[in-house]
N, CA and C atoms as an extended XYZ file, in Angstrom:
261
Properties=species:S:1:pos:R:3:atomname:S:1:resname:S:1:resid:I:1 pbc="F F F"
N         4.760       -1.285       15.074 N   UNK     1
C         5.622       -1.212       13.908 CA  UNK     1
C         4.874       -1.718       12.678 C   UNK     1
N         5.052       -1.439       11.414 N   UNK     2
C         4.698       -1.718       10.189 CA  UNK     2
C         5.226       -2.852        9.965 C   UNK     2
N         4.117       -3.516        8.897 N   UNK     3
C         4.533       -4.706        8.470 CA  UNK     3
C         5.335       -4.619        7.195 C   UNK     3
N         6.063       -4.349        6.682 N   UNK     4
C         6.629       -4.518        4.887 CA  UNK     4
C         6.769       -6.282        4.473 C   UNK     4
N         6.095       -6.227        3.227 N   UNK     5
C         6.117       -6.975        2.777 CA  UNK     5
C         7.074       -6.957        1.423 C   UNK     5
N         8.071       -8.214        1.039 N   UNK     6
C         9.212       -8.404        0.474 CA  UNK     6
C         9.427       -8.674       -0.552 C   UNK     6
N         9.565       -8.306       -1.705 N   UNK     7
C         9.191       -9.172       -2.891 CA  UNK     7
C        10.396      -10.306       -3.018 C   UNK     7
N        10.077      -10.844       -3.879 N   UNK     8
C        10.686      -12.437       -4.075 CA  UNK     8
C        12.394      -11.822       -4.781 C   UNK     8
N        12.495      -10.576       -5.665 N   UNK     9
C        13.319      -10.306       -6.260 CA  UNK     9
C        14.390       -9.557       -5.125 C   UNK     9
N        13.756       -8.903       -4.068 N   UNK    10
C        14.519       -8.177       -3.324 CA  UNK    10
C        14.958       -8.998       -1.842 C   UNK    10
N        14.802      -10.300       -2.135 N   UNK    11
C        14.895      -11.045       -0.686 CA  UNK    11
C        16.339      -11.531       -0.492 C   UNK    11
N        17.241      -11.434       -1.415 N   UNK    12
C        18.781      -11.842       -1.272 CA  UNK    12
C        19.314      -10.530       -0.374 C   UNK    12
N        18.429       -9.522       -0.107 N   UNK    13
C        18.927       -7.942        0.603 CA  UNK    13
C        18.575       -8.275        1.937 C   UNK    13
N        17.672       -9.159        2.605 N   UNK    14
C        17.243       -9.340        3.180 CA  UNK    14
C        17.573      -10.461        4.054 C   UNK    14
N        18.267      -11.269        3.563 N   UNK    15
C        18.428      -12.778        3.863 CA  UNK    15
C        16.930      -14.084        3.746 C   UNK    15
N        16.597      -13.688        2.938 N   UNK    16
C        15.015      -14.175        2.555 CA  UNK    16
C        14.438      -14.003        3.484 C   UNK    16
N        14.078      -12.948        4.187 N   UNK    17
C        13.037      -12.719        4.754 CA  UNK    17
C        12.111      -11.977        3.618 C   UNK    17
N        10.560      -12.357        3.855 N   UNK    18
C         9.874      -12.024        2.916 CA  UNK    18
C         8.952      -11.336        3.777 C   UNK    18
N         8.658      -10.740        5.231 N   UNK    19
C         8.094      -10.008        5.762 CA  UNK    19
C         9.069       -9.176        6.997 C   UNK    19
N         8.881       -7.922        7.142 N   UNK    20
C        10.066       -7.163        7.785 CA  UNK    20
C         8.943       -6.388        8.857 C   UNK    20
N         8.864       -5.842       10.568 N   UNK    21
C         9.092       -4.896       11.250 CA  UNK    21
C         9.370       -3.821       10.759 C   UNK    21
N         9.169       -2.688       10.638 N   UNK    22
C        10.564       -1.776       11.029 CA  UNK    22
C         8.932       -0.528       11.334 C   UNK    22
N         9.715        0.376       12.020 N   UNK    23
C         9.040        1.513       12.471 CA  UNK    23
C         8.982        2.224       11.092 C   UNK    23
N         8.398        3.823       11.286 N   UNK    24
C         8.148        5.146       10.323 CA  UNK    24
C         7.069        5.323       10.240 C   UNK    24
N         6.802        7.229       10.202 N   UNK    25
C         5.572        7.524       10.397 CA  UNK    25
C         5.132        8.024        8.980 C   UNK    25
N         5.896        7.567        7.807 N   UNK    26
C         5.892        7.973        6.479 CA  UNK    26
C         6.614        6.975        5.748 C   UNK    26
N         6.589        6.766        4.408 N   UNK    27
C         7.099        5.712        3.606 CA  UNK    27
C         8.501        6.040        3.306 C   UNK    27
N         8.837        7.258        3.396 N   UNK    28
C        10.876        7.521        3.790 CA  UNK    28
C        11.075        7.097        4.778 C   UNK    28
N        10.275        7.396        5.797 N   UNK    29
C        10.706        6.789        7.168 CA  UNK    29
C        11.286        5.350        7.006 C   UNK    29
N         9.984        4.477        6.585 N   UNK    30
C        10.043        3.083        6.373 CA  UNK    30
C        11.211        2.575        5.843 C   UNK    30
N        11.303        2.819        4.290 N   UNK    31
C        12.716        2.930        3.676 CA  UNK    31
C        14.045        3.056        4.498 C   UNK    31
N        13.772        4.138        4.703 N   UNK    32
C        15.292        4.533        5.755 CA  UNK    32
C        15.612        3.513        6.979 C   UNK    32
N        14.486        2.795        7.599 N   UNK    33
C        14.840        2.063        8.608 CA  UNK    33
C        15.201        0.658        7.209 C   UNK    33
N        14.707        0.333        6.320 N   UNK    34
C        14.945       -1.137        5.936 CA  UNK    34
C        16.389       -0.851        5.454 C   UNK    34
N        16.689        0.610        4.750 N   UNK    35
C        18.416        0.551        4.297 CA  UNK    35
C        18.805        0.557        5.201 C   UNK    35
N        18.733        0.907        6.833 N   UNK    36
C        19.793        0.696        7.662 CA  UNK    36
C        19.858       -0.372        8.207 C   UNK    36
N        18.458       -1.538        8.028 N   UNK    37
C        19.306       -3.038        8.454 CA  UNK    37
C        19.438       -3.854        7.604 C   UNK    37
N        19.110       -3.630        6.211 N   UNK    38
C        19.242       -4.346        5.108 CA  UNK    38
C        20.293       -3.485        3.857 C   UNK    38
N        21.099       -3.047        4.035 N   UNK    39
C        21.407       -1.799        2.942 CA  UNK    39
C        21.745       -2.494        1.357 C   UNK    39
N        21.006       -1.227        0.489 N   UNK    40
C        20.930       -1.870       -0.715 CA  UNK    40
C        19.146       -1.966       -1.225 C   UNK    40
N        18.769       -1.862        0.009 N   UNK    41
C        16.794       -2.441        0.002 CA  UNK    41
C        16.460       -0.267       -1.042 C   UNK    41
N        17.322        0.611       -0.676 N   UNK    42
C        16.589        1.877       -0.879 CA  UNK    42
C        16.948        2.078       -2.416 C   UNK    42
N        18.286        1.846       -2.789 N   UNK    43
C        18.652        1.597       -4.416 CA  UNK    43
C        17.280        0.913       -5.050 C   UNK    43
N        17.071       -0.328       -4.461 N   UNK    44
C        16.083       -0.953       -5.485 CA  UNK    44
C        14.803       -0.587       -5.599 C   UNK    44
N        14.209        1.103       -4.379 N   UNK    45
C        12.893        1.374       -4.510 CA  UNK    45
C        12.725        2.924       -4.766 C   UNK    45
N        14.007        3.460       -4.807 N   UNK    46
C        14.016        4.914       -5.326 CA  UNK    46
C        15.166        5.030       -5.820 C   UNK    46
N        14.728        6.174       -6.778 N   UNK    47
C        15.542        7.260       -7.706 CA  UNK    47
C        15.454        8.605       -7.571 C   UNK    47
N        16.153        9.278       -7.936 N   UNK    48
C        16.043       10.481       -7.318 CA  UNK    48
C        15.038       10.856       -6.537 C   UNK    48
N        14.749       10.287       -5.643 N   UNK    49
C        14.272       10.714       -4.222 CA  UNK    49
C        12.630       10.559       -4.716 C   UNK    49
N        12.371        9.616       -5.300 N   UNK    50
C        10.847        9.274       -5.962 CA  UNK    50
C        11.145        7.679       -5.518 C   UNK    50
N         9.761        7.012       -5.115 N   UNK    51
C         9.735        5.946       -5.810 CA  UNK    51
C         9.749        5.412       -7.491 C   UNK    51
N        10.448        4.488       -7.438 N   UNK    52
C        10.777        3.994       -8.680 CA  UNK    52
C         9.508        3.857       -9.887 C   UNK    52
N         9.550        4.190      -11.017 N   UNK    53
C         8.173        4.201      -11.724 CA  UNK    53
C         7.723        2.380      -11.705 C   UNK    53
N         8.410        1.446      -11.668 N   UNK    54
C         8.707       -0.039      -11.995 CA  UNK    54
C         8.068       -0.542      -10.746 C   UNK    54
N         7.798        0.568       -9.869 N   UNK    55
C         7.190       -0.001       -8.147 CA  UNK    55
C         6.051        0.578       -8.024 C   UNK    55
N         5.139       -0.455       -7.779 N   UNK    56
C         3.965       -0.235       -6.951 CA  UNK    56
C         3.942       -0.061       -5.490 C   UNK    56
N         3.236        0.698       -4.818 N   UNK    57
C         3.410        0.421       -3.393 CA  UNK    57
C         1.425        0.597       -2.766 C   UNK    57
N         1.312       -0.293       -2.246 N   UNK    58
C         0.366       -0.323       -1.862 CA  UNK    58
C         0.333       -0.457        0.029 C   UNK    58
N        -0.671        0.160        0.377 N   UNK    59
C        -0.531        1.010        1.681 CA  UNK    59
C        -1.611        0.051        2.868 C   UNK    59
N        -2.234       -1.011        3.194 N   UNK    60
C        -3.023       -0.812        3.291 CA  UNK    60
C        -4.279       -1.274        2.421 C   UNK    60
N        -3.719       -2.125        1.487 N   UNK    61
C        -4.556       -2.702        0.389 CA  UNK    61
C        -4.916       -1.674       -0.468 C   UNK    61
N        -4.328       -0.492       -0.492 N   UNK    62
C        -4.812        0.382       -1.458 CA  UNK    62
C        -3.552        1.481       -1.852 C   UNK    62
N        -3.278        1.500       -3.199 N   UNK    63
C        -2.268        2.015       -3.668 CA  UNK    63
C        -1.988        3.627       -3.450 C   UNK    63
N        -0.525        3.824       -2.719 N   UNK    64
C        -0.190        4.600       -2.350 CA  UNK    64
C        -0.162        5.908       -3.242 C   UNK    64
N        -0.651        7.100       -3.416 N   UNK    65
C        -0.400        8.036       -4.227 CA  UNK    65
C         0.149        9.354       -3.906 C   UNK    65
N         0.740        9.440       -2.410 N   UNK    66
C         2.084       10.711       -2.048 CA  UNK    66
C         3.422       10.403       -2.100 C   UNK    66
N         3.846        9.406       -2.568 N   UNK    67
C         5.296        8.761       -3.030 CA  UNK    67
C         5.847        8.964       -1.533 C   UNK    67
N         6.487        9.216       -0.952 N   UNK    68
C         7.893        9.082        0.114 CA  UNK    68
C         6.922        9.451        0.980 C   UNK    68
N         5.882       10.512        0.988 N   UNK    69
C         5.385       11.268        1.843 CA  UNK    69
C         4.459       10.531        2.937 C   UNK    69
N         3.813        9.431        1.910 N   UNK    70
C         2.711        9.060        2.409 CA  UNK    70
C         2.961        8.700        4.293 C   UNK    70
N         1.518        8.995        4.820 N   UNK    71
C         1.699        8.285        6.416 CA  UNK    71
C         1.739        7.386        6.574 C   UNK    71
N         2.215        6.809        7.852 N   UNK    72
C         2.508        4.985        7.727 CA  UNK    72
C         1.671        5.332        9.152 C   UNK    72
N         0.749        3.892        9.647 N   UNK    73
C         0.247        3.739       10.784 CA  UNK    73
C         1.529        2.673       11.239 C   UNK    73
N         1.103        2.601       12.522 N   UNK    74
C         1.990        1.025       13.098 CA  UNK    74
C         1.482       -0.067       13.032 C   UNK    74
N         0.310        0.095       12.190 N   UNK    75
C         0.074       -1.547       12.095 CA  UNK    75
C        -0.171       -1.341       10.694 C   UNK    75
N         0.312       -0.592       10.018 N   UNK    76
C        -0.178       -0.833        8.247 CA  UNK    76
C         0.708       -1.956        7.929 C   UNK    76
N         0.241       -2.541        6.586 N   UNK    77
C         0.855       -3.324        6.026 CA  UNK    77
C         1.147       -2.292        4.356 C   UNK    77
N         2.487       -2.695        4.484 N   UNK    78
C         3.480       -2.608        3.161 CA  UNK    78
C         3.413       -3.377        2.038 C   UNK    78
N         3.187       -3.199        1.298 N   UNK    79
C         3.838       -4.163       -0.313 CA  UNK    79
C         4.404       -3.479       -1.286 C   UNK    79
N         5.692       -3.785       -1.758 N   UNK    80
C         6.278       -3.082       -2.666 CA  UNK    80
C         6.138       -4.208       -3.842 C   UNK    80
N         5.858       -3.601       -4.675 N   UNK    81
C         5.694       -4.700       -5.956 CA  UNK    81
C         5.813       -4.077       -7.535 C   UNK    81
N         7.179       -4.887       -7.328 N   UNK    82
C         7.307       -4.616       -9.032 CA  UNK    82
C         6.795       -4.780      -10.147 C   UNK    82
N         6.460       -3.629      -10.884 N   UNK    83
C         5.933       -4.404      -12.604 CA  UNK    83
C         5.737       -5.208      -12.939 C   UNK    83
N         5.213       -6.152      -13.728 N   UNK    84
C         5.595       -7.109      -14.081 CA  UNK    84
C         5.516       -6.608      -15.755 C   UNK    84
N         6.338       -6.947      -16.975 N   UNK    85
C         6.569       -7.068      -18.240 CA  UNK    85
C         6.077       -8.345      -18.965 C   UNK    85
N         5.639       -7.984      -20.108 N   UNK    86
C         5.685       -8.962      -21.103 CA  UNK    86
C         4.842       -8.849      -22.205 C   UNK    86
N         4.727       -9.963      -22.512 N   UNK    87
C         3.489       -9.996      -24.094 CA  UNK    87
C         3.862      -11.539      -24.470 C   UNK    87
């Protein structure tokens, strides 16, 4: 199973867990298993059926560039990571 990693903003979906299990052989996959034991986790990482522009997702130490599509191994590691803003 994949590792996902949690950001600090999305861990009240979670019950602060800040690292998650879940199976998928693609990054919808992934998603789809965290909204069905966390629901609420897929609102905060897509929009119309895209990842969110505000999210990074990195695959593997290296940033994902097929949005939903991408392959997931069972031992990849996940990070979803939001923007950060300012000046």
């Amino acid at each position: 199973m994949a590792l996902v990693w949690i950001p600090s903003n999305m861990r009240h979906l979670t019950g602060g867990e800040s690292r998650i299990r879940v199976e998928g052989s693609t990054l919808a996959d992934i998603i789809s298993s965290l909204e069905a034991n966390f629901p609420g986790v897929r609102e905060e990482l897509v929009r119309d059926n895209l990842i969110k522009d505000e999210i990074a997702v990195a695959i593997d130490g290296e940033q994902g560039h097929q949005g939903l599509f991408q392959e997931i191994d069972d031992s990849s590691e996940i990070h979803f990571i939001p923007m950060v803003a300012g000046g």
